[in-house]
Backbone of each chain as ProteinMPNN parsed JSONL, in Angstrom:
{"seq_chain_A": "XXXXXXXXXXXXXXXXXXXXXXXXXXXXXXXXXXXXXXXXXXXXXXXXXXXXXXXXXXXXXXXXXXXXXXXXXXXXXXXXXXXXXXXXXXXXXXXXXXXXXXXXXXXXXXXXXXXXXXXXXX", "coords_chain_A": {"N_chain_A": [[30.168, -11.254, -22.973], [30.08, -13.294, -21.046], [29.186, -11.52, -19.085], [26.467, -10.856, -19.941], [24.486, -13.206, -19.921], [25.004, -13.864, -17.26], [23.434, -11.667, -17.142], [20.965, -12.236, -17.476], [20.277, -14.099, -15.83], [20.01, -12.897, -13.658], [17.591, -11.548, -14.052], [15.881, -12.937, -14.539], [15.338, -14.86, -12.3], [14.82, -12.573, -10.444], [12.518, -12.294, -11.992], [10.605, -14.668, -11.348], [10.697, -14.593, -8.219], [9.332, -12.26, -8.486], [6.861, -13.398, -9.199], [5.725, -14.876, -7.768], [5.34, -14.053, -5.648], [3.39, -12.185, -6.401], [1.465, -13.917, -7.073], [0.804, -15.498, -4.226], [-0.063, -13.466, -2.917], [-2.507, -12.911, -4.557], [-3.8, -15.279, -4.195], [-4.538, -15.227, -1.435], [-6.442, -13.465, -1.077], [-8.274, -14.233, -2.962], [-9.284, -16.901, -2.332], [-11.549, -18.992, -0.829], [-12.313, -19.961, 1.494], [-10.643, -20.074, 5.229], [-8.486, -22.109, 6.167], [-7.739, -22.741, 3.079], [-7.192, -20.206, 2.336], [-4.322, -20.081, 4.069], [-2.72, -21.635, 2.86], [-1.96, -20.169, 0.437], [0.193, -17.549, 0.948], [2.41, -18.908, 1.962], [3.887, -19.721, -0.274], [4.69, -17.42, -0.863], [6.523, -16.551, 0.908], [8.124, -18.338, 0.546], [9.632, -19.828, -1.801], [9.112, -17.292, -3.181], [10.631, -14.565, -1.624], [12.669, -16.436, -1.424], [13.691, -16.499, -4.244], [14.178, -14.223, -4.822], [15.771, -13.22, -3.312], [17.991, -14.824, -4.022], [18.594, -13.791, -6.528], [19.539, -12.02, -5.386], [21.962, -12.256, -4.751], [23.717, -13.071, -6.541], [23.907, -10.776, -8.114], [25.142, -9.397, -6.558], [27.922, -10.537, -6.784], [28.362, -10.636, -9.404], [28.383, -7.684, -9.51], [29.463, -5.992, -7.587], [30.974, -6.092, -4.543], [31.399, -9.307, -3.579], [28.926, -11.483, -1.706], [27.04, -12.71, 0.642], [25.813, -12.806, 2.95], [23.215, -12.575, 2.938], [22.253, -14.947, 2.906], [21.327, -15.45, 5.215], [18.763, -14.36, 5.435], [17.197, -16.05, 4.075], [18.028, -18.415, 5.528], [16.689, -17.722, 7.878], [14.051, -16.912, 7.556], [12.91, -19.36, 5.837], [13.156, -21.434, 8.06], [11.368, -19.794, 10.106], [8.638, -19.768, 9.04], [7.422, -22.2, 8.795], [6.152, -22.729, 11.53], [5.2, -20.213, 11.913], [2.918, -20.218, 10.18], [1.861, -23.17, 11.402], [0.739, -21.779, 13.82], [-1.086, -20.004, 13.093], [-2.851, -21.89, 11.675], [-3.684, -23.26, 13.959], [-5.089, -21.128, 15.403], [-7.193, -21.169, 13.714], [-8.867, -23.506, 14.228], [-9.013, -23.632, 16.578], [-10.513, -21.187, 16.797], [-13.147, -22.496, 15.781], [-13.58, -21.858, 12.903], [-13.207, -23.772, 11.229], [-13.663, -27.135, 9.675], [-12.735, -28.478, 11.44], [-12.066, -30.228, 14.773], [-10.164, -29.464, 17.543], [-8.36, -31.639, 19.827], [-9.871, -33.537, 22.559], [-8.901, -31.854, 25.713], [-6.682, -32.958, 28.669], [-7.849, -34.412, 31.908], [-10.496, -33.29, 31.845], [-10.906, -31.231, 31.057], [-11.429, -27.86, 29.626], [-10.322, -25.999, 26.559], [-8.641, -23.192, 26.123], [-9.212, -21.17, 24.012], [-11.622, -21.651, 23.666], [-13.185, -21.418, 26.139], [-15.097, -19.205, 26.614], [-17.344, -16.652, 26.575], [-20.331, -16.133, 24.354], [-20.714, -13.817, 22.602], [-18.043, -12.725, 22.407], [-16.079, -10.754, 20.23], [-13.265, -10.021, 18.338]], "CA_chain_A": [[29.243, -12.374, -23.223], [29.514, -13.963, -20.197], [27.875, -10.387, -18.341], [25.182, -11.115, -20.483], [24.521, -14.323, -19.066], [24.672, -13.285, -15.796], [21.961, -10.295, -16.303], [19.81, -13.399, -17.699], [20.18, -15.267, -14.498], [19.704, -12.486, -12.297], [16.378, -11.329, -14.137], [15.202, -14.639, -14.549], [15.201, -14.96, -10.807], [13.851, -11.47, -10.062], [10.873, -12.328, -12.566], [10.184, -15.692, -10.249], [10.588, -13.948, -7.15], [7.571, -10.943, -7.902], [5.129, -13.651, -9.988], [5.617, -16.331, -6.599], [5.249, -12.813, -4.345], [2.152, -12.219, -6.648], [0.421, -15.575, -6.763], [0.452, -15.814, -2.822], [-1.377, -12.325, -2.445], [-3.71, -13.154, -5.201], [-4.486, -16.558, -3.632], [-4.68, -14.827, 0.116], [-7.587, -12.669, -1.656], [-9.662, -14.418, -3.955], [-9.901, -18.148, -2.053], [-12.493, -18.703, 0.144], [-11.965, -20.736, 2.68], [-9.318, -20.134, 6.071], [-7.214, -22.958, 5.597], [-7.135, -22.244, 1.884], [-6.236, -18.937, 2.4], [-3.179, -19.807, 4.809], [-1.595, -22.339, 1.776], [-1.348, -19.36, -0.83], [0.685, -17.022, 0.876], [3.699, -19.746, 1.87], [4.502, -20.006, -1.372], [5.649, -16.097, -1.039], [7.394, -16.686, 2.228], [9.797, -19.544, 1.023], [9.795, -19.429, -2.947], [9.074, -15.664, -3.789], [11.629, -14.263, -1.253], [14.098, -16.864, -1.699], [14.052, -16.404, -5.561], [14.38, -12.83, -5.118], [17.57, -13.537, -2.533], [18.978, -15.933, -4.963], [19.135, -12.809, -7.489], [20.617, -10.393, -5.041], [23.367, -12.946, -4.217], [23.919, -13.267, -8.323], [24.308, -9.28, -8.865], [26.766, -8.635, -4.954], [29.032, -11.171, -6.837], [28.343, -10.424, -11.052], [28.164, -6.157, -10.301], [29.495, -5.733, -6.4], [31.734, -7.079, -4.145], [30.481, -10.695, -3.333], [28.491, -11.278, -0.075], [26.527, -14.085, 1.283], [24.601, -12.425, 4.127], [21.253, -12.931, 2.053], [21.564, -16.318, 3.805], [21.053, -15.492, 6.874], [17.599, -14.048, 5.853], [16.741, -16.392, 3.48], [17.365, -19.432, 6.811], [15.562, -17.483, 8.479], [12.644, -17.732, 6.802], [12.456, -21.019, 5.936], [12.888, -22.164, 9.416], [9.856, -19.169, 10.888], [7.452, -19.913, 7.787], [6.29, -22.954, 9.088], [5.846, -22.145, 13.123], [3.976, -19.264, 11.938], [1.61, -21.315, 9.81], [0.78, -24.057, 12.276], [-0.002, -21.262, 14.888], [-2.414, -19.166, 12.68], [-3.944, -22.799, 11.565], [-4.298, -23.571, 15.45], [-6.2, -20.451, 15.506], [-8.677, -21.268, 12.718], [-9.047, -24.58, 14.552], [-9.754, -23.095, 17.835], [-11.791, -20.477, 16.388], [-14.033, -22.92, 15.252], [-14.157, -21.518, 11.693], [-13.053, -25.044, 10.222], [-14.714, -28.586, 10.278], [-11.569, -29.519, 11.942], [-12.549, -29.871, 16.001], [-8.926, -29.578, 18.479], [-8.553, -33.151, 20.518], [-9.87, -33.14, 23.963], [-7.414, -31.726, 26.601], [-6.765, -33.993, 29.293], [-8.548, -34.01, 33.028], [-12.033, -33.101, 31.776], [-10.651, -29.843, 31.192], [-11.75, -27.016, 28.185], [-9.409, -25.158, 25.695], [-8.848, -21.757, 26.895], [-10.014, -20.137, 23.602], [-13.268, -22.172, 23.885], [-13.651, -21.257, 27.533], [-15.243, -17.474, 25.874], [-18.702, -15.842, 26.325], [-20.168, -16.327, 22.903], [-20.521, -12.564, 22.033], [-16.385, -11.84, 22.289], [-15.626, -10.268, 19.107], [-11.822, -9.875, 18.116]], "C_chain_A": [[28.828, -13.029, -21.91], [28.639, -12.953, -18.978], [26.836, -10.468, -18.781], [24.332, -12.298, -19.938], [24.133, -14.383, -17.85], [23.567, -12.631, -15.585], [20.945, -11.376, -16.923], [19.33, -13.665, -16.533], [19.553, -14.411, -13.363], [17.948, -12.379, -12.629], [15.382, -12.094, -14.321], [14.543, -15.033, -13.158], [14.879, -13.693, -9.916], [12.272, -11.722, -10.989], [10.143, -13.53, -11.594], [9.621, -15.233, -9.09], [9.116, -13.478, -7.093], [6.842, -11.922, -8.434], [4.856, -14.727, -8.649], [4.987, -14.918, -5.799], [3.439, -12.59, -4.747], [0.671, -12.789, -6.311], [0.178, -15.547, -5.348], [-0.794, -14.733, -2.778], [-2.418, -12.474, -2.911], [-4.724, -13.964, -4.741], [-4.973, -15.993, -2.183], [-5.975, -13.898, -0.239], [-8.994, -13.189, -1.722], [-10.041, -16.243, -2.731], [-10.424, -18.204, -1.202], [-13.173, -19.7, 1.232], [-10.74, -20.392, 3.856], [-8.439, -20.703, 5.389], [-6.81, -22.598, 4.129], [-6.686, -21.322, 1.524], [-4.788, -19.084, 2.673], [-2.739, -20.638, 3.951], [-1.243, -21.515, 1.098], [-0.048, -18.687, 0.154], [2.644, -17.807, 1.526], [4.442, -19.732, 1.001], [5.284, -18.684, -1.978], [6.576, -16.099, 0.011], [8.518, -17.317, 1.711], [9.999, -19.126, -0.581], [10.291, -18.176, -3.503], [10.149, -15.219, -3.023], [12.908, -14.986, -1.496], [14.638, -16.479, -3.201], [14.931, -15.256, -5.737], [16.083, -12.929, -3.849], [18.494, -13.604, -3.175], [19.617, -14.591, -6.584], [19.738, -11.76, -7.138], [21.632, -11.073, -5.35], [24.046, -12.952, -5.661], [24.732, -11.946, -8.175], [25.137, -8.775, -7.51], [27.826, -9.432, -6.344], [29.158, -10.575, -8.275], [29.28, -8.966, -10.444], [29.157, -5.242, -9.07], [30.774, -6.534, -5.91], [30.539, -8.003, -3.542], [29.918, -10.734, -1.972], [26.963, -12.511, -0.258], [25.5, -14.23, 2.317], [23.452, -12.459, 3.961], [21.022, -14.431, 2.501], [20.893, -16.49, 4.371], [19.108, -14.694, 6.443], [16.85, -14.893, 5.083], [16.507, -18.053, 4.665], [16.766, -19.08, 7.643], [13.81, -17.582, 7.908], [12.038, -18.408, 6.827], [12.427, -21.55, 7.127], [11.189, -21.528, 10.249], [8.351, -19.221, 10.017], [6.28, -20.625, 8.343], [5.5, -23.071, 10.829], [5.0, -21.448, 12.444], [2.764, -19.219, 11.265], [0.773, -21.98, 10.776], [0.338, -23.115, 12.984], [-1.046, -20.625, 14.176], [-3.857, -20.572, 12.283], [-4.462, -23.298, 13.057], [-5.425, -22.23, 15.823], [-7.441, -20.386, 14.671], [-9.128, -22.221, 13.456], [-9.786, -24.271, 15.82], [-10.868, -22.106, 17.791], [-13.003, -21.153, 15.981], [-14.45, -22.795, 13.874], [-13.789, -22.598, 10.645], [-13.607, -25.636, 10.421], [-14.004, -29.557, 11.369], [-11.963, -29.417, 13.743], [-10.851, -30.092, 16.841], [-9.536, -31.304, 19.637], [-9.08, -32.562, 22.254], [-8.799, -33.074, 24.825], [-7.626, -32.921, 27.69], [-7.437, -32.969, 30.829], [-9.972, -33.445, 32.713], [-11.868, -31.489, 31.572], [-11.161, -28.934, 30.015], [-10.696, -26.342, 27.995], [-9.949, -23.66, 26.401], [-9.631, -21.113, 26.297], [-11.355, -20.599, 23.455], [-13.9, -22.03, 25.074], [-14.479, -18.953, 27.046], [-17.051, -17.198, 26.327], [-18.755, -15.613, 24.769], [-20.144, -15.108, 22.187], [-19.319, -11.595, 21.757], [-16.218, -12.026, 21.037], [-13.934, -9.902, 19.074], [-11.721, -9.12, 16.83]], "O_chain_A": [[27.665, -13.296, -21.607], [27.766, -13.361, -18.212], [25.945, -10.124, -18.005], [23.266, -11.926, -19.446], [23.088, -14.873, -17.422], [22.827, -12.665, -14.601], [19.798, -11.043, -16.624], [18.157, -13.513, -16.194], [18.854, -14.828, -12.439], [17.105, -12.871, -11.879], [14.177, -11.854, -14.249], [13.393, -15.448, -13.022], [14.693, -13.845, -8.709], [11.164, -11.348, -10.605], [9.058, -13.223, -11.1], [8.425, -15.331, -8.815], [8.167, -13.803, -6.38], [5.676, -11.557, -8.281], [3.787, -15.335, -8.593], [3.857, -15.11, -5.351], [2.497, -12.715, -3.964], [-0.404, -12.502, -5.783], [-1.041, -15.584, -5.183], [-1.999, -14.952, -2.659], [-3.424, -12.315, -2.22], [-5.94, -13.771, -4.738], [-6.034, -16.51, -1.833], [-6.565, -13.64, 0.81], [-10.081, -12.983, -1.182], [-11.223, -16.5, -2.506], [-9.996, -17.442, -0.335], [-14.328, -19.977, 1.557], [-9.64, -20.45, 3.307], [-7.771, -20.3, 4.437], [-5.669, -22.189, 3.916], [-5.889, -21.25, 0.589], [-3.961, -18.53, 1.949], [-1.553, -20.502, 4.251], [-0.06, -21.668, 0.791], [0.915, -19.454, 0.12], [3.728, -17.229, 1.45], [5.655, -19.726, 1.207], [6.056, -18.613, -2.934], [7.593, -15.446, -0.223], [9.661, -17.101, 2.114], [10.553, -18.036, -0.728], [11.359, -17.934, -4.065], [11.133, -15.419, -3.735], [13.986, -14.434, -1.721], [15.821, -16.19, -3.382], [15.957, -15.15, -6.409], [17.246, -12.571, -4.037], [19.53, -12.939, -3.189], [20.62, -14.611, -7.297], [20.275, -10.87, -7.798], [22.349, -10.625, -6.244], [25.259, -12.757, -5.586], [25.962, -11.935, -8.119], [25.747, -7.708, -7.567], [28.557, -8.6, -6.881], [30.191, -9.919, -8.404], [30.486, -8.881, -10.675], [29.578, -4.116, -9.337], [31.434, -7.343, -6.562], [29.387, -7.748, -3.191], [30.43, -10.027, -1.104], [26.23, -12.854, -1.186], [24.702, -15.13, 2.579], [22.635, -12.371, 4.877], [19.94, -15.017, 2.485], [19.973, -17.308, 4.386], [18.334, -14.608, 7.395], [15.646, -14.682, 5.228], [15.458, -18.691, 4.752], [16.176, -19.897, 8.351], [12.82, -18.304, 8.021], [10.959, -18.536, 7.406], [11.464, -22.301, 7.288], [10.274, -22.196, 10.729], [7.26, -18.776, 10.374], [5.088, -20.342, 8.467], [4.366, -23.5, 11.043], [3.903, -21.98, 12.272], [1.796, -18.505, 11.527], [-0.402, -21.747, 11.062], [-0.876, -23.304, 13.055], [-2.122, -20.716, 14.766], [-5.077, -20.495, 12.434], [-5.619, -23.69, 13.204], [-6.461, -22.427, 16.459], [-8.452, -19.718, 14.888], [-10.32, -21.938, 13.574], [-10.949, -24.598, 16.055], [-11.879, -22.116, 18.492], [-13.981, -20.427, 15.805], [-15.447, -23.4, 13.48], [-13.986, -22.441, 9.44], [-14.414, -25.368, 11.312], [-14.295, -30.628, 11.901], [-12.189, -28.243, 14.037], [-10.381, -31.192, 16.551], [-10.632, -31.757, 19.965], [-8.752, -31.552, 22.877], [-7.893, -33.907, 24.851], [-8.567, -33.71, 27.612], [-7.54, -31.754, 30.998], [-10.568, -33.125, 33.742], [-12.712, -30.675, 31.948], [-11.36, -29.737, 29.104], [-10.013, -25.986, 28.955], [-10.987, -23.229, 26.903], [-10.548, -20.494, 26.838], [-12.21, -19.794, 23.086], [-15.057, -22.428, 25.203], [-14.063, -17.841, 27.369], [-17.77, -18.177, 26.13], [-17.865, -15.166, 24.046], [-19.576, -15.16, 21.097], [-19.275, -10.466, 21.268], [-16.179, -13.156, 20.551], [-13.515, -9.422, 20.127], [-10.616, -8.836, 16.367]]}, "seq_chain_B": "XXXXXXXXXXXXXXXXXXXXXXXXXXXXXXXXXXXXXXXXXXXXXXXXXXXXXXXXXXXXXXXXXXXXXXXXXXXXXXXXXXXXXXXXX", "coords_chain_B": {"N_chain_B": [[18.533, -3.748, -18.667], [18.032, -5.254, -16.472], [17.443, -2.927, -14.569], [14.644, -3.06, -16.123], [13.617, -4.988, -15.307], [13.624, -5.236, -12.933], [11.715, -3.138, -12.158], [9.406, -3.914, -13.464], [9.443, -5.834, -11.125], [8.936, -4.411, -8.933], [6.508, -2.747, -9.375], [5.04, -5.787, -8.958], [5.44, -6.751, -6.833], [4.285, -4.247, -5.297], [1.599, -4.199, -5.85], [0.959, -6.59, -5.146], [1.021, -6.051, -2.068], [-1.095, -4.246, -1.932], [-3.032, -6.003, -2.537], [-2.521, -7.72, 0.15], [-3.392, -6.214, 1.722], [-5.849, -5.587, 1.879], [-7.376, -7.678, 2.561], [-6.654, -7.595, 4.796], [-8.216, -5.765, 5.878], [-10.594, -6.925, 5.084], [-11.065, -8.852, 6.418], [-12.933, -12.643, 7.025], [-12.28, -13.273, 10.07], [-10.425, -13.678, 12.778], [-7.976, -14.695, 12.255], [-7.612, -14.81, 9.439], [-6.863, -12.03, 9.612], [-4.261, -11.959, 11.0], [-3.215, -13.756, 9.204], [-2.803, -11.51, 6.965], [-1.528, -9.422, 8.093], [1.158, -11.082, 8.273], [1.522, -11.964, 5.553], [2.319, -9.388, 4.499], [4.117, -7.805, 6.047], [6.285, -10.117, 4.27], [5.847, -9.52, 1.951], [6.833, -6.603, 2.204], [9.593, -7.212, 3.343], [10.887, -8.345, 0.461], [10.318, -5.765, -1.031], [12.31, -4.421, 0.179], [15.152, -6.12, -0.36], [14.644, -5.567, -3.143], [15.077, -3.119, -2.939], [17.855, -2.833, -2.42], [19.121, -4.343, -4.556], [18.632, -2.321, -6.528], [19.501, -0.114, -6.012], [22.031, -0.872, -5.675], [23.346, -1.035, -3.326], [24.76, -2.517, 0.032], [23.419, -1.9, 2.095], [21.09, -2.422, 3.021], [20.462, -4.848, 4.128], [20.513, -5.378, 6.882], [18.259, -3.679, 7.979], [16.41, -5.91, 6.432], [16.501, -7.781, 7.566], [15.767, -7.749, 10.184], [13.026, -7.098, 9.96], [12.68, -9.644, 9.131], [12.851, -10.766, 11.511], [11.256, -9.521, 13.958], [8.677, -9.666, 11.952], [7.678, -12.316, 12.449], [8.119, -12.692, 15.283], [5.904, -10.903, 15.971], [3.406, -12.502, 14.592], [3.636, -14.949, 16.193], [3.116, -13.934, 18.747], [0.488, -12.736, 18.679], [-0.867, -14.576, 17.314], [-0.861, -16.515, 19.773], [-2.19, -13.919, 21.659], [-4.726, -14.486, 20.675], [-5.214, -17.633, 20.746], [-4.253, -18.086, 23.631], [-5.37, -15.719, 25.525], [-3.653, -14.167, 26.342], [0.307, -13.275, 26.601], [2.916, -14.154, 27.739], [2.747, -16.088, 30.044]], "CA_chain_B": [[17.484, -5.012, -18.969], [18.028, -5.415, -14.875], [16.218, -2.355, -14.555], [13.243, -2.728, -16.595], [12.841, -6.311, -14.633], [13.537, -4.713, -11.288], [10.234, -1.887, -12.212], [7.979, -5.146, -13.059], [9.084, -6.835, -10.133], [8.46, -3.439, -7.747], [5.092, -2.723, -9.639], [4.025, -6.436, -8.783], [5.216, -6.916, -5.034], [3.308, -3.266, -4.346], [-0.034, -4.806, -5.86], [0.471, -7.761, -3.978], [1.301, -5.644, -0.957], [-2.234, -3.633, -1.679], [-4.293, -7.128, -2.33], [-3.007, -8.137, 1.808], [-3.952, -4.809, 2.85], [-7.641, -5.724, 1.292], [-7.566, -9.256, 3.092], [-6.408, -7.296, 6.191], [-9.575, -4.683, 5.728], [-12.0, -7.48, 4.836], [-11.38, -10.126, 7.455], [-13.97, -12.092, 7.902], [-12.232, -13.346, 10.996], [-9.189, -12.62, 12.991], [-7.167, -15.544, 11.849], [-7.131, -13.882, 8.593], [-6.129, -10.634, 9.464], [-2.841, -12.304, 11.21], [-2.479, -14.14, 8.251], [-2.735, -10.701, 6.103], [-0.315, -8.715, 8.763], [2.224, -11.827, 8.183], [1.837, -11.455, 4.331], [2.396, -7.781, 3.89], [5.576, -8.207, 6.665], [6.835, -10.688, 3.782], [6.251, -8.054, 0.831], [7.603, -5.574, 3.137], [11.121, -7.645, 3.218], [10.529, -8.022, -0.881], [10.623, -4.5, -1.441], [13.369, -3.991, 1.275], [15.509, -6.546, -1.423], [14.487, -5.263, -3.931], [15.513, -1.515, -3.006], [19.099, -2.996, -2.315], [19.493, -4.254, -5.89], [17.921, -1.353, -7.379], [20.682, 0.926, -5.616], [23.617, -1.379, -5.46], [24.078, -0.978, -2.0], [24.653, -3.568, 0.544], [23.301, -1.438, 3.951], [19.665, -2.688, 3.365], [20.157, -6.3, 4.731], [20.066, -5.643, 7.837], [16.788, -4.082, 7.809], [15.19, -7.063, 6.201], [16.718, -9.093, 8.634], [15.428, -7.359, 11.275], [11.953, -7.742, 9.764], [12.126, -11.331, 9.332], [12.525, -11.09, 13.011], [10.256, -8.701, 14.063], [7.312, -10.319, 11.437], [7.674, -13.698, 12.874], [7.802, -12.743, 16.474], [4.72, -10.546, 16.233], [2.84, -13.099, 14.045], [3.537, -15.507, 17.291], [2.496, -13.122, 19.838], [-1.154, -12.377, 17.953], [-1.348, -15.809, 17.292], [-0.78, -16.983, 21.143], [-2.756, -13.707, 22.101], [-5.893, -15.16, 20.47], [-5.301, -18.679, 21.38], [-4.523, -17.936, 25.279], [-5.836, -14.429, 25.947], [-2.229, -14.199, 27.378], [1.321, -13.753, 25.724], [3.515, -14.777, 28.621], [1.704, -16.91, 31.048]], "C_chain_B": [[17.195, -5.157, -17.244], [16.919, -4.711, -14.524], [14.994, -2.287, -14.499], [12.748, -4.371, -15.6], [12.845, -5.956, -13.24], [11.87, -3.747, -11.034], [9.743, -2.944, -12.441], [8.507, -5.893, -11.687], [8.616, -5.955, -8.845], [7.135, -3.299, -8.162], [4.563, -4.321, -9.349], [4.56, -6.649, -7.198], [4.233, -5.699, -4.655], [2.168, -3.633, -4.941], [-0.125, -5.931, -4.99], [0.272, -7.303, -2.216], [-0.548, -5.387, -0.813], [-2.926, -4.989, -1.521], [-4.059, -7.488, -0.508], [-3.947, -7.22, 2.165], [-5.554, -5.01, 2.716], [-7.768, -6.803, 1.97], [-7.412, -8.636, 3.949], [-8.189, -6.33, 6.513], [-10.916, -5.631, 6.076], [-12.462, -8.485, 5.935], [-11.513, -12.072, 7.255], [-13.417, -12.275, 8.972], [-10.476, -13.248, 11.262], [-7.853, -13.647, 13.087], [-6.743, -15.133, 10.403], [-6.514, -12.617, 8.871], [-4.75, -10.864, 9.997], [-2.44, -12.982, 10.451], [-1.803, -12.768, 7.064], [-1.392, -9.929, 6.388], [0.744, -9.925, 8.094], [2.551, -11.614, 6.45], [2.502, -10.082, 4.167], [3.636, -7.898, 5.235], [6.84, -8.994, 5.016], [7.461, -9.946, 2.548], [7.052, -7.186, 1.246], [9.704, -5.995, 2.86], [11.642, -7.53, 1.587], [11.384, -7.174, -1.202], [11.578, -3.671, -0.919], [15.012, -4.404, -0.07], [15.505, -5.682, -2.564], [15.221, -3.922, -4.508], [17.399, -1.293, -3.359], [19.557, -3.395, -3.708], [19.759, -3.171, -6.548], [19.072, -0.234, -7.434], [21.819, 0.523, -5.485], [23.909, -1.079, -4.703], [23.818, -2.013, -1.142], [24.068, -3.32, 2.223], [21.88, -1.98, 4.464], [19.423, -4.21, 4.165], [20.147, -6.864, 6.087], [18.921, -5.538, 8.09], [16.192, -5.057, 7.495], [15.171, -8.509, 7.035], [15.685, -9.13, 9.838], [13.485, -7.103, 11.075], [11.888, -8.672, 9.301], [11.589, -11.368, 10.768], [11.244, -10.487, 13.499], [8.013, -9.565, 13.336], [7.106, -11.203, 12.553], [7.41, -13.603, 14.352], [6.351, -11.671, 17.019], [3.514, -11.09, 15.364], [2.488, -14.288, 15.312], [2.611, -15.337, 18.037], [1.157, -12.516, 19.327], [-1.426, -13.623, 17.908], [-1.709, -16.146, 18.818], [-1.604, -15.871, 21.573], [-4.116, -14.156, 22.417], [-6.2, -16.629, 20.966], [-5.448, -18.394, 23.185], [-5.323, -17.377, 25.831], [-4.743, -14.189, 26.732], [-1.324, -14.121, 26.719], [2.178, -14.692, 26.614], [2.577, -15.269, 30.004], [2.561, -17.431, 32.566]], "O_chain_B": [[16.022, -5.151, -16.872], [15.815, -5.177, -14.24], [14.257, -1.838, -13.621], [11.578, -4.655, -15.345], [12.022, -6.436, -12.46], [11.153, -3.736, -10.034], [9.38, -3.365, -11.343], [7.664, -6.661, -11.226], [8.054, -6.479, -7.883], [6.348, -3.735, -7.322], [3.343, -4.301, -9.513], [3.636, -6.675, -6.386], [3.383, -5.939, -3.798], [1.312, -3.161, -4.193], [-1.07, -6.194, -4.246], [-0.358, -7.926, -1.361], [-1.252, -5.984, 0.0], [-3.429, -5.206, -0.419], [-5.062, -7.553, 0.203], [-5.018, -7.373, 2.752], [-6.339, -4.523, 3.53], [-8.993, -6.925, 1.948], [-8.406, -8.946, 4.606], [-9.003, -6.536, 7.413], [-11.853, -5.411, 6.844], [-13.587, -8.847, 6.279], [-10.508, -12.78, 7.312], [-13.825, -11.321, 9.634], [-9.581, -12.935, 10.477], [-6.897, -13.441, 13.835], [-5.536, -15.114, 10.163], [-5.553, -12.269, 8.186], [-3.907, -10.072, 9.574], [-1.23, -13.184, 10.561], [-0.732, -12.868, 6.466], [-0.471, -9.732, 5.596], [1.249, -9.429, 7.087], [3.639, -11.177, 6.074], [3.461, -10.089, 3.395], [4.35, -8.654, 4.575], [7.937, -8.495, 4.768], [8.615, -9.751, 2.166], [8.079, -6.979, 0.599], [10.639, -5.33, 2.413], [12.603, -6.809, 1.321], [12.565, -7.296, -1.525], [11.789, -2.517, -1.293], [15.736, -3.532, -0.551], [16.541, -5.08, -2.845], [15.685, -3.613, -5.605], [18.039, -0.442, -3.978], [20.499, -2.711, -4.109], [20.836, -2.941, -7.099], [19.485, 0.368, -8.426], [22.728, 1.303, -5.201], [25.033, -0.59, -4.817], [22.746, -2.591, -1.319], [24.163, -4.073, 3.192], [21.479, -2.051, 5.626], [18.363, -4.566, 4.68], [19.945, -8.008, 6.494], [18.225, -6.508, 8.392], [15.249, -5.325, 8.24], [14.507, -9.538, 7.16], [15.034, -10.064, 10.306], [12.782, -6.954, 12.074], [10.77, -8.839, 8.813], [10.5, -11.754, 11.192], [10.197, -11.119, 13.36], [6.919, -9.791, 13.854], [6.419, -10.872, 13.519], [6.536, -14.347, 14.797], [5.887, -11.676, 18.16], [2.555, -10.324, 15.285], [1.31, -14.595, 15.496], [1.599, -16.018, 18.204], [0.919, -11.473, 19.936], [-2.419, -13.914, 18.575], [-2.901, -16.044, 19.109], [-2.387, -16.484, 22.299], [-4.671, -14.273, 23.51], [-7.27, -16.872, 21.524], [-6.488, -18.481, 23.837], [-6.095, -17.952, 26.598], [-4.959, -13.986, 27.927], [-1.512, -14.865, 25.756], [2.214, -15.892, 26.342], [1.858, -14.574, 30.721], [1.952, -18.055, 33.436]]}, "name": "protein", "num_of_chains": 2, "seq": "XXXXXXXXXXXXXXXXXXXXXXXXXXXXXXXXXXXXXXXXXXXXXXXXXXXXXXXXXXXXXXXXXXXXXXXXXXXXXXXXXXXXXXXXXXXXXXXXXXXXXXXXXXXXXXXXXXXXXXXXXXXXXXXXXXXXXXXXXXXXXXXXXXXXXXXXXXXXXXXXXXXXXXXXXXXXXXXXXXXXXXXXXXXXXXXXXXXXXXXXXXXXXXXXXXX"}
């Protein structure tokens, strides 16, 4: 009874996992805007992987010997999620492809990626 | 029952995998496509998980460790290429 229980919990938290893993890609697709792009797929970074963590760590201990090391990739994560957000939104920002304009640098100086010949393609 | 929820959760991380790969294809600009690479890194770990359930073995967690790392520090270094035109300055 109580193995039963358990394979609830784990598949409960593997179904979370792929529909959060889903939703991001879907949203990274269909929305149509930068910035609104770079909010969907967070929600697979920290949610969707952790869910899906949270159900290994269930079935090492239910089916396995127990183990814990799904931490270590699940703080990882969460800590590089959001670094690697702000930098891709600093590049929409600098790219110019938002309404959002970067603050003036100091000394009368220009942003590097605005220092460009307007025909550089990437 | 594990099983049959482990096959829907591999059939929907590899569609989500294909929809980056279509955001990576389409663009329009190249702030998306390092958002797309960083997605499909994330699936990538996913289906890394996923494999380790699937087989009851515990050897896969380093790999996915080692693409957390890996994503994250070449999500950086694309980011900072485009911003600088430089990684190390």
């Amino acid at each position: 009874m109580t193995e039963t229980i358990v394979d609830i919990l784990i598949v409960f938290w593997v179904i979370v996992g792929a529909v959060f893993i889903l939703v991001g890609s879907i949203g990274l697709v269909k929305l149509n805007s930068p910035m609104k792009r770079l909010h969907a797929p967070t929600k697979a970074s920290t949610l969707g992987v952790g869910a899906l963590l949270l159900a290994s760590m269930i079935n090492a201990f239910a089916h396995h010997d127990g183990s814990l090391h799904e931490m270590l990739i699940m703080a990882f994560l969460f800590v590089t999620a959001p670094i690697s957000a702000h930098f891709i939104s600093k590049v929409n920002i600098h790219r110019g492809v938002t309404d959002a304009t970067p603050p003036k640098p100091q000394n009368d100086d220009i942003w590097a990626t605005q220092d460009q010949p307007p025909d550089r393609t990437i | 029952m594990i099983d049959l929820a482990l096959h829907i959760a591999f059939g929907a991380v590899a569609l989500s995998q294909i929809l980056a790969f279509v955001r990576l294809l389409k663009g329009p600009n190249v702030g998306d496509r390092i958002l797309a690479l960083d997605t499909m890194v994330i699936n990538a770990i996913a289906i890394i998980v996923l494999v380790g359930m699937n087989w009851g073995t515990q050897v896969y967690y380093e790999s996915a460790l080692i693409f957390a790392m890996l994503g994250f520090v070449s999500t950086v270094a694309l980011a900072r290429y485009v911003l600088r035109g430089d990684i190390i300055e």
